[in-house]
C-alpha positions as CSV (number, residue, x, y, z in Angstrom):
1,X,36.7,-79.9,42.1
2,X,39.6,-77.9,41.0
3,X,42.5,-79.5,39.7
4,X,45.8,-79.0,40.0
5,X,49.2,-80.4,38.0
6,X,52.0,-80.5,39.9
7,X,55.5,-80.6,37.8
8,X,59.0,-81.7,39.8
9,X,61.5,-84.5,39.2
10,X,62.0,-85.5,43.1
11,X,59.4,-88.2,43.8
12,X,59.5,-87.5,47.3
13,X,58.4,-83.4,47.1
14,X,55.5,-84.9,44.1
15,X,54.5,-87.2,47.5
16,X,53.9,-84.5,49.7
17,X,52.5,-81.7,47.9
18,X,50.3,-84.6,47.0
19,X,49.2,-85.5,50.9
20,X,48.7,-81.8,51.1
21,X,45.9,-81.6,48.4
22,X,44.2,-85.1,48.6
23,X,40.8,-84.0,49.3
24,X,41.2,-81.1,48.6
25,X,41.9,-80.5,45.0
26,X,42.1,-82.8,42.1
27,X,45.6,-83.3,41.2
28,X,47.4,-84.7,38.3
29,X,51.5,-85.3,39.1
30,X,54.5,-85.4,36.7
31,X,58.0,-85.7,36.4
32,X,59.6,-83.0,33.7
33,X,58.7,-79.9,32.1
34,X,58.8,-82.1,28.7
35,X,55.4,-84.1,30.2
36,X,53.8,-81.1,31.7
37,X,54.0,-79.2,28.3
38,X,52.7,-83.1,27.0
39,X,50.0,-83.1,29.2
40,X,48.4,-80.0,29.0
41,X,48.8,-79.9,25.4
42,X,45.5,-82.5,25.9
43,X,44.4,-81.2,29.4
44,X,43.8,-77.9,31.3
45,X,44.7,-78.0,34.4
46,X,42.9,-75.3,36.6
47,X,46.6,-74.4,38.1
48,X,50.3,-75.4,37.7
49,X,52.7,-75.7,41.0
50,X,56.0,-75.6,38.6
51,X,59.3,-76.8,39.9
52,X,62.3,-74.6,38.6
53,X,65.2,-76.6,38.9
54,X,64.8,-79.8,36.9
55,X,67.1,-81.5,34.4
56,X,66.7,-80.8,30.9
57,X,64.3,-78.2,30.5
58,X,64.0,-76.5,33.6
59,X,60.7,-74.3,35.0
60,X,61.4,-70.9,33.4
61,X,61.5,-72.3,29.5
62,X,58.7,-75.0,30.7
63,X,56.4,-72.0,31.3
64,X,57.9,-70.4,28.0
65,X,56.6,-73.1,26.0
66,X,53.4,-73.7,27.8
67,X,52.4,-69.8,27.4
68,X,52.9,-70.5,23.6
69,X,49.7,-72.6,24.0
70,X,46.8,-69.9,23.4
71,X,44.5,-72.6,25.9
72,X,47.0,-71.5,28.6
73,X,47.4,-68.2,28.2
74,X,45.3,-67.9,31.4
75,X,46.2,-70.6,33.7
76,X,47.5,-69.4,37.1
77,X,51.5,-71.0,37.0
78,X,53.3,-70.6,40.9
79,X,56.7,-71.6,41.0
80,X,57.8,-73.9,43.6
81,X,61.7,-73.0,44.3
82,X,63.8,-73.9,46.6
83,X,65.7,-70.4,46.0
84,X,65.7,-68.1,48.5
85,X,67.4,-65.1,46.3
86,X,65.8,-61.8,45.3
87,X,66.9,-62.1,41.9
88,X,65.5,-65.6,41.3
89,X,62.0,-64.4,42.8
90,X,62.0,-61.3,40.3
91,X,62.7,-63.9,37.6
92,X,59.9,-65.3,38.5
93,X,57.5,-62.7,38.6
94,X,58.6,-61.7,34.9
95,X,58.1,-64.4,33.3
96,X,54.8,-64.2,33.8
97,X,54.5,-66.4,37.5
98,X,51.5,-65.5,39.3
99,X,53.6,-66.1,42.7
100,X,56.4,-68.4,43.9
101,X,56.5,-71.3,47.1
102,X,59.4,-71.7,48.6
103,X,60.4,-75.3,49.2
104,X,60.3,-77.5,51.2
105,X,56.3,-76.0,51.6
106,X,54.8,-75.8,54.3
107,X,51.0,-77.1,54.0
108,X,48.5,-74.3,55.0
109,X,50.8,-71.6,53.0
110,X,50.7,-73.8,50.0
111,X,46.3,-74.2,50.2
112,X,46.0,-70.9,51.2
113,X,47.9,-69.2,48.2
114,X,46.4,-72.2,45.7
115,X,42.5,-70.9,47.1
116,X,43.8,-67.5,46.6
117,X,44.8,-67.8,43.0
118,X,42.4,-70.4,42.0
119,X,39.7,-67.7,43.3
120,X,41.3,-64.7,41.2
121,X,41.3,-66.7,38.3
122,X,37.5,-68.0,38.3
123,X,36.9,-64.5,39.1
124,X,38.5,-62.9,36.1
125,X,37.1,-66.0,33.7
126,X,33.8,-65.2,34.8
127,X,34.6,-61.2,34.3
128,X,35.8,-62.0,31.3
129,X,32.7,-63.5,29.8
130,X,30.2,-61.5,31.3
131,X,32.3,-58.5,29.7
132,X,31.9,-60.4,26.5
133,X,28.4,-61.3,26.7
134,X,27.5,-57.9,26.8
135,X,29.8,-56.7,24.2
136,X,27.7,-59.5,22.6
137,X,24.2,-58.2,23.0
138,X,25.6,-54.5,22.6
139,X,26.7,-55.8,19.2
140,X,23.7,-57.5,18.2
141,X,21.6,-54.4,19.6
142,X,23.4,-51.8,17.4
143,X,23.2,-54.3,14.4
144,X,19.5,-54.6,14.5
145,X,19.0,-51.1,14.8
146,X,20.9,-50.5,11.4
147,X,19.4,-53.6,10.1
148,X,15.9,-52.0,11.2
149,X,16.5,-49.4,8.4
150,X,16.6,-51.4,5.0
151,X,15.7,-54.7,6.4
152,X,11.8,-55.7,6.2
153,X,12.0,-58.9,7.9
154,X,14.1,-58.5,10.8
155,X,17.0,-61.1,12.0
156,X,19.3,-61.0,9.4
157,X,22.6,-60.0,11.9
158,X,21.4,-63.2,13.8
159,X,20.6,-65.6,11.1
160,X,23.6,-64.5,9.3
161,X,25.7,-65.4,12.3
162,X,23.9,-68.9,12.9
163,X,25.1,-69.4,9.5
164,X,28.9,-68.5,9.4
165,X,28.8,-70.7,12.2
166,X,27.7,-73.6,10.5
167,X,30.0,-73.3,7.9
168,X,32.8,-73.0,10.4
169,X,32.0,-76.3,12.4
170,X,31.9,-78.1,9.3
171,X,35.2,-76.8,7.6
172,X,36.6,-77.5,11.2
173,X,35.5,-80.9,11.8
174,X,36.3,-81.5,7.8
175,X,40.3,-80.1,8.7
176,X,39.6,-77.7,5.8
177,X,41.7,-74.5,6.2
178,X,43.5,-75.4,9.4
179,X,46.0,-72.4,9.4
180,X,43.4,-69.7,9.7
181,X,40.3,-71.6,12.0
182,X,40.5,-73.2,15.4
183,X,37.7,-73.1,17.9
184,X,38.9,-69.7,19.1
185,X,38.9,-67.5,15.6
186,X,35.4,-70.0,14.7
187,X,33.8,-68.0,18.2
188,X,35.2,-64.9,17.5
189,X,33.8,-65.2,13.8
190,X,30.6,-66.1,15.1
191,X,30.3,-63.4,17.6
192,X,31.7,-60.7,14.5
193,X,29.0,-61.5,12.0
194,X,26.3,-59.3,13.6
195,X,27.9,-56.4,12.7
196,X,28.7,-57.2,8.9
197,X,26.8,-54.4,7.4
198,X,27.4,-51.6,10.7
199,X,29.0,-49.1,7.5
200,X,25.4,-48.8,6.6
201,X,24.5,-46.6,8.6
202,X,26.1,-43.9,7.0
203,X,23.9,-44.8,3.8
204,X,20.8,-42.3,3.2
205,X,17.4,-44.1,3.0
206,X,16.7,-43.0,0.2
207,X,19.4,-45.5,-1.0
208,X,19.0,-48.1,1.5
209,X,14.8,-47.6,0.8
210,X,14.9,-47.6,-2.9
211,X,12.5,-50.2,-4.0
212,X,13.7,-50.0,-8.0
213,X,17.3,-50.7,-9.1
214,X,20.2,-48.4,-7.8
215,X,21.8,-46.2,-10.2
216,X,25.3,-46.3,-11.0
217,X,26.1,-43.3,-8.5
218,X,23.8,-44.6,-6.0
219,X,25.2,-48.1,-6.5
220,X,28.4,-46.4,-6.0
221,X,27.7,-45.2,-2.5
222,X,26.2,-48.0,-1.4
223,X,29.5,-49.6,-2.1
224,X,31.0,-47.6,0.4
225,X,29.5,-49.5,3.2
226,X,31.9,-52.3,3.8
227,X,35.1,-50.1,3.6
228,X,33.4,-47.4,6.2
229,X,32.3,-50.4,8.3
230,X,35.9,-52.0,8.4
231,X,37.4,-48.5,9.6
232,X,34.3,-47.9,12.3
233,X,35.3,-51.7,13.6
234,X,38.7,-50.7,13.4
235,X,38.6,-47.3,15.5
236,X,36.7,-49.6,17.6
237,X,38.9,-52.5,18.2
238,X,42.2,-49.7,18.8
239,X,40.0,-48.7,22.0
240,X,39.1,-51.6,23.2
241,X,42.2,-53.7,22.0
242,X,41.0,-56.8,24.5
243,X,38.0,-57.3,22.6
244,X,39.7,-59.4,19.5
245,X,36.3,-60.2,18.1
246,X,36.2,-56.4,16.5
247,X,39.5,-57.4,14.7
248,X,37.8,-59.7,12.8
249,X,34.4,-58.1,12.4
250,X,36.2,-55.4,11.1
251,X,38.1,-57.8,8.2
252,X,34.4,-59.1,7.7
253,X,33.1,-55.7,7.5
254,X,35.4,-55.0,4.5
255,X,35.6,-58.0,2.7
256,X,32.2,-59.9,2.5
257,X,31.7,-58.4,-0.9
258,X,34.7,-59.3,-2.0
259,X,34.5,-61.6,-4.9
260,X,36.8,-65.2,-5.7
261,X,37.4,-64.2,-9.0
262,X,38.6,-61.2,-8.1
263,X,35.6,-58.7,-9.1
264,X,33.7,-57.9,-6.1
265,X,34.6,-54.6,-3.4
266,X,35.5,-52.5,-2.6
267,X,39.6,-53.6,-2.8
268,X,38.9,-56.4,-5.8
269,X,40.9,-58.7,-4.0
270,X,40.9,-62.4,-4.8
271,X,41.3,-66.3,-3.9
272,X,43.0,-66.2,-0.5
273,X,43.7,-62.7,-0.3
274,X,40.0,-62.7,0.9
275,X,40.1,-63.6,5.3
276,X,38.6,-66.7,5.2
277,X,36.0,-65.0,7.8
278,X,35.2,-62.9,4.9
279,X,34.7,-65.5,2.4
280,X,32.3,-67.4,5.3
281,X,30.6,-64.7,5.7
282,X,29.5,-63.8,1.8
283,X,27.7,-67.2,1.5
284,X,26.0,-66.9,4.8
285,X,24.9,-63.1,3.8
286,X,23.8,-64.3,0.1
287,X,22.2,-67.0,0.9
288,X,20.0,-65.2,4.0
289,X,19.7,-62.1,1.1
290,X,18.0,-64.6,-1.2
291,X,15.7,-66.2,1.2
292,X,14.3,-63.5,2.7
293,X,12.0,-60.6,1.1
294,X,13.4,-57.8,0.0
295,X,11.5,-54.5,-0.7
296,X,13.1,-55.1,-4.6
297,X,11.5,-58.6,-5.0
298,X,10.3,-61.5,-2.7
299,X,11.9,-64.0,-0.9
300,X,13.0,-67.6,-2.9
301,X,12.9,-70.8,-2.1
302,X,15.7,-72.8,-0.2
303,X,16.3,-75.0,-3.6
304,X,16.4,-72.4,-5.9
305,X,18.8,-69.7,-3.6
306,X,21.0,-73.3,-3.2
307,X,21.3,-73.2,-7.1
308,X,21.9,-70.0,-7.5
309,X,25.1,-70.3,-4.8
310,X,26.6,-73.5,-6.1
311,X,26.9,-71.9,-9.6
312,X,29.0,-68.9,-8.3
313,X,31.8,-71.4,-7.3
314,X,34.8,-70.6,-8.0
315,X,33.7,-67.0,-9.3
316,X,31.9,-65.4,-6.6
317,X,32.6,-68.2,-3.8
318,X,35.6,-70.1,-2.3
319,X,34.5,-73.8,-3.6
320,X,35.8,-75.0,-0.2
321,X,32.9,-73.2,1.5
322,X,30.7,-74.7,-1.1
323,X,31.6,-78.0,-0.6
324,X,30.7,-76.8,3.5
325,X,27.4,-75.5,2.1
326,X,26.5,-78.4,0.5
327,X,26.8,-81.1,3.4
328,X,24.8,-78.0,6.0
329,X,22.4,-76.7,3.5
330,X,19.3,-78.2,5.2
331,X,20.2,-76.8,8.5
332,X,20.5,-73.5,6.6
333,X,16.7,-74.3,5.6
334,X,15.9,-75.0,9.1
335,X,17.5,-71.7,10.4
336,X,14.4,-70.1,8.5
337,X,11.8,-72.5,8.9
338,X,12.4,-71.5,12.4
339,X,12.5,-67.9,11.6
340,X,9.2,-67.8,9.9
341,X,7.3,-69.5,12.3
342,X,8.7,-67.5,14.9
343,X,7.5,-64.6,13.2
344,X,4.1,-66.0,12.6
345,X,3.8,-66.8,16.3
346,X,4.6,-63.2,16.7
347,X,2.6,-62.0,14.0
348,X,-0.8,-64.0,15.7
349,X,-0.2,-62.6,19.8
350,X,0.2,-59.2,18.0
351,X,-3.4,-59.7,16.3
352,X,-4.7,-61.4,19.2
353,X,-3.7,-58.5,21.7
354,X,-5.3,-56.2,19.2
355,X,-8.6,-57.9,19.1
356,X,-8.1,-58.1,23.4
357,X,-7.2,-53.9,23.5
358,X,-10.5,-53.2,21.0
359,X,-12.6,-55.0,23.4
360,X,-11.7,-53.5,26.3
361,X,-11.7,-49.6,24.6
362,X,-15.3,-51.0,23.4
363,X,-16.6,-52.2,27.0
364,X,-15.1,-49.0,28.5
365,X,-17.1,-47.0,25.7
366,X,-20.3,-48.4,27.0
């Protein structure tokens, strides 16, 4: 059941509006705009029916301080007034009010405009993340076709986002960098990983397919992949502004070769000048690079890739991550334990719908 929290300092309105929804909806009551901003700073209410007049802080700056709550940003607010003026009902609407009741209210106006906007608002959520699941797979689709190109063993996009979020669950639940990760920039991280490497595909294959050491020219323009991903992210994002995960796969994009100390590219930037998404995201992509084959060497072991990360802290890694890395290694390992047997299960109904096609060209022969 939906529920609603109603905000107005006369106990006997709070009484009513309560009689009206008993059975109807959920409903949480309270007294001041001071203890709704209180009480959805550790709730979320499906709707607010806001009083305007109240001592104190009235219903225009309680909305005000509610909207700075990103949580909130999408809750359905109606204003209950007891108004009757044009200018205060255009107040209302500007603020950012979905719709005003006039009080005293009269019971099946009040359901019928809370169905109504209740309705809307399930309706855009679930808009919202059917629009972002298939940005999702849209993503992930043009990622694997790049990745297709240099990458022998498949998965990397998806590993590599399995693993940024990892990381970002434990810095979270650890409090580490608390200015720059919440739950909302950890999804949005998550779901820009995939497309890390998307400047690739203006690399020639005969660069991306070398199987010897890159010269320093080639070397050079295979740098140019994170700066020429960041600006096709960045064209992206500018036409399709509501899709804030491109924002940040666009600061991955350019900054997960980026070095701590200072000596990676393509911009040499250091320390915190690095997004912290970025500096995520150069662990995850080393540590998947070392533990997979690559058509220059074969893949390593999950002790000996840990090694090899743990000594770059503090010149190519942020030693916060690494002290992430090292409580979540194993589920790293896990990640392709999975992977591999995944692809061996793959690899054996391949060869066993091989041997099931020759028999049948082979009975049709005779």
């Amino acid at each position: 059941m939906k529920e609603i929290l109603v905000v107005d300092d006369n106990d006997a309105v709070l009484r009513q509006i309560a009689s009206f929804l008993g059975g109807v909806y959920d409903y949480s009551l309270v007294r001041s705009g001071a203890a709704a901003v209180s009480y959805c700073s550790r709730e979320r209410p499906d709707l607010v029916l806001l009083d305007i007049e109240m001592p104190g802080m009235d219903g225009f700056e309680t909305l005000r301080l509610l909207r700075l709550n990103p949580d909130f940003q999408k809750i359905p607010v109606i204003f209950l007034t007891s108004k009757h003026d044009r200018e205060t009902e255009v107040r209302c609407l500007k603020c950012g009010a979905r719709d005003f009741i006039r009080k005293p209210a009269e019971k099946s106006i009040l359901l019928h405009r809370l169905d109504l906007h209740v309705a809307i608002s399930s309706y855009q959520s679930h808009l919202s993340d059917s629009v972002a699941l298939m940005s999702n797979i849209l993503g992930v689709a043009v990622a694997e076709l790049i990745e297709c190109r240099d990458e022998n063993t498949g998965g990397h996009v998806i590993r590599t986002s399995r693993y940024v979020e990892l990381l970002a669950k434990d810095l979270l639940a650890n409090g580490r960098y608390e200015c720059e990760l919440n739950d909302e920039s950890m999804e949005m991280m998550v779901r820009a990983a995939p497309l890390h490497d998307i400047g690739k595909i203006s690399i020639s294959d005969k660069i991306l397919l070398k199987p010897g050491r890159l010269s320093d020219e080639e070397f050079g323009i295979m740098k140019g992949h994170a700066a020429i991903g960041a600006s096709i992210l960045k064209h992206m994002h500018a036409r399709t502004p509501t899709q804030d995960y491109l924002k940040f796969a666009s600061m991955i994009a350019a900054s997960h070769h980026e070095r701590f100390d200072g000596k990676g590219y393509p911009y040499g930037l250091q320390k915190e000048q690095i997004p912290l998404c970025g500096r995520i995201m150069a662990v995850a992509d080393v540590y998947d690079a070392l533990v997979e084959d690559r058509i220059y060497r074969p893949a390593m072991p999950h002790d000996q890739a840990c090694t090899i990360i743990l000594e770059g802290e503090g010149t190519q890694f942020d030693p916060g991550i690494l002290d992430s890395f090292s409580r979540c290694h194993q589920d790293f390992a896990g990640i392709v334990k999975s992977h591999k047997e995944s692809k061996d299960r793959a690899g054996v109904r391949a060869g066993a719908a091989e041997v099931s096609c020759a028999a049948s060209s082979g009975a049709m022969d005779g």
